[in-house]
N, C-alpha and C positions, 0 to 999 in steps of 0.2 A: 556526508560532509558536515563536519560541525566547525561554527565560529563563536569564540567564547571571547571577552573582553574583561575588563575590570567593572565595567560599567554593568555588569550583571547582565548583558544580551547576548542571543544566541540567533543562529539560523542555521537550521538544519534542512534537508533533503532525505527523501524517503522512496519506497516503490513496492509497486504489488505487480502480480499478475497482468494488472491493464490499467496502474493508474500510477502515475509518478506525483508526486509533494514536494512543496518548498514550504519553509514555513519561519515566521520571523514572531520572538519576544524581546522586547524592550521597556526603560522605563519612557513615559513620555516624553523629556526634554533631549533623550538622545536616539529618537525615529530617525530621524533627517539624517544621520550618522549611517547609522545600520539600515536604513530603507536602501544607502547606495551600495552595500555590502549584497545585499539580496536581490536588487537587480542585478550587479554585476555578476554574482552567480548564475541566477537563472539564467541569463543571456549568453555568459563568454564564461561558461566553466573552462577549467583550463586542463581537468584528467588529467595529473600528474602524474606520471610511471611510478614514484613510488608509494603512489596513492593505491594505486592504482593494483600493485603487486601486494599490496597489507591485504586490501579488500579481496583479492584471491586467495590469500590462506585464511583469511578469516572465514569465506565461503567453504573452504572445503575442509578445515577444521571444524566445523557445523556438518559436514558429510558425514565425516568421521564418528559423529556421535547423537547422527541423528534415529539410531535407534536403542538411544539409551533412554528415550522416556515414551512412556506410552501413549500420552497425548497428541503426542505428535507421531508417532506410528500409527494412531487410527484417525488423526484428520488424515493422515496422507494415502493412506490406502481405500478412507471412504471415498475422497475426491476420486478415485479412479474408478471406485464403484459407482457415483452418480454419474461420472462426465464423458467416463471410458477413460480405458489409458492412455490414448493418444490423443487426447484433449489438450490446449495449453492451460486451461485450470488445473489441469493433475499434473503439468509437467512437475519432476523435481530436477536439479542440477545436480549434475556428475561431474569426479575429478576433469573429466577429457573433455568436456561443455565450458566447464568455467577457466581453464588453461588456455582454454580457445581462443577465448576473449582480449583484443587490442584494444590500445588508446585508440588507433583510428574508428574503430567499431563505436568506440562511447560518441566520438565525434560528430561521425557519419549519423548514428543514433538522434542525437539533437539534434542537428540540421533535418533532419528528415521532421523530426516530432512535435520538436518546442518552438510551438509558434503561438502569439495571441489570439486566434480564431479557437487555440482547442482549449484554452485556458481557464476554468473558472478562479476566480479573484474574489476572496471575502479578507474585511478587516473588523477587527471588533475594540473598542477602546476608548478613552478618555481624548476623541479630539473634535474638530468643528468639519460636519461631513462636507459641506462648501470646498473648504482648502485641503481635503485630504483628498476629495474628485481631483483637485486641481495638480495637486501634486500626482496623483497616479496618471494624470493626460497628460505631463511633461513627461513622465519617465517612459511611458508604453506607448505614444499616439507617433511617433513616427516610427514605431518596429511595424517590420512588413509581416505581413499575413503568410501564412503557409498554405501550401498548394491543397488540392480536395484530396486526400489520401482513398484507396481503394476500400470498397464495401469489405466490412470481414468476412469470413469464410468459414465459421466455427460449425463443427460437425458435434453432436452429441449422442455417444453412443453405452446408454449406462447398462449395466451388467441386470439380468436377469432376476425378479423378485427373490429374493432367498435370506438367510440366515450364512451368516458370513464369520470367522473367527482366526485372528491373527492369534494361534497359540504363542506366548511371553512365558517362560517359567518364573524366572529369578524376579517376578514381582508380587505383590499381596494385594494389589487390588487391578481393578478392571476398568475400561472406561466402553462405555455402549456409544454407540451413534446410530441413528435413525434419520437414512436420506432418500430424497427424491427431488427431483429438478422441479424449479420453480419459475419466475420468470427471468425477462430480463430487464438494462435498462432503459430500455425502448418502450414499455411496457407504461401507458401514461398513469397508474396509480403505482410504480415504483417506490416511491417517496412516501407513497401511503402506507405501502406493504412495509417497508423499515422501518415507520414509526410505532408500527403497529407488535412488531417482530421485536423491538427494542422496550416497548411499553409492557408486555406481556413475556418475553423473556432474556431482554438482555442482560441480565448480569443480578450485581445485588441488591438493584432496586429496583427491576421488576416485578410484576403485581403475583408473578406465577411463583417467582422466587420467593415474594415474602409470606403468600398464601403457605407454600408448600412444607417450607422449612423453618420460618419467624414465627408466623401465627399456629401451624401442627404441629411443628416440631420433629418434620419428616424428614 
């Protein structure tokens, strides 16, 4: 769900495997605006059918070409390798999975899920943290809390040490992955382990990346 204005602001919604997103930009004199655009989302989505019907062929037009690239054919087949394949981390969506899918199921979905006890809530910006507490305890202090939801049940069952190879012809290069199960987030140095994983090899300004390839020239 995106909401665009003149006013240059947005608020979007996102999701993974086991984490859903709301997320609000604005200038500062028009928060108070789009703060009630984004509660009202989070709280009384409305799942419109023909929102509703785009985002299913946009799903399965992604089916349709999700092995035209190889990066994404070997996260998704390593995920099967570390987690097992009937893990919901290695699930993928199928034409008959995503057809499945009703408005009442998004519905039923939120009422089950979105509630303020499972919430975290960060704001970062140009305002005075006093009246921004204040305004987030008028918009969120009388929504009711959600029930204790059931302990998960995740079984992990990853595939045998070995060497593994999704032969691709009609491509000129390769991509390798090297996995094994790690922790979780239960795990109290969690936070530790991502800083650490993020500092040492997340992307392009990690210390491994710019050793390896900035400073070698590997």
């Amino acid at each position: 769900v995106l909401f665009r204005s003149v006013r240059a602001a947005k608020v979007e919604t996102g999701g993974g495997p086991d984490s859903t997103s709301i997320s609000l930009s604005c200038m500062k004199g028009d928060f108070d605006d789009v703060f009630k655009v984004f509660v009202d989302l989070l709280q009384n989505p409305e799942f419109r059918a023909d929102k509703l019907d785009l985002a299913q062929k946009q799903a399965q037009d992604s089916i349709s070409r999700r092995n035209d690239d190889i990066g994404a054919i070997a996260a998704r087949e390593t995920a099967k390798l570390a987690y097992g394949p009937d893990n919901p981390y290695a699930r993928e969506p199928e034409y008959s999975t995503i057809a499945a899918i009703t408005r009442q199921d998004l519905i039923d979905w939120h009422k089950t899920y979105v509630h303020p006890n499972r919430i975290v809530l960060g704001l970062s910006g140009d305002f005075d943290a006093a009246v921004m507490e204040a305004k987030l305890r008028a918009a969120f202090e009388a929504w009711p809390r959600g029930s204790k939801l059931p302990k998960e049940d995740i079984h992990y069952q990853p595939a045998k040490t070995g060497y593994y190879l999704i032969p691709k012809e009609d491509v000129n290069q390769s991509n390798i992955h090297m996995v094994g199960l790690g922790t979780t987030r239960r795990n109290a140095d969690y936070y530790a382990i991502s800083v650490f994983n993020e500092a040492f090899g997340g992307g392009f300004s990690s210390r491994l990346f710019n050793d390896i390839r900035t400073k070698r020239g590997l």
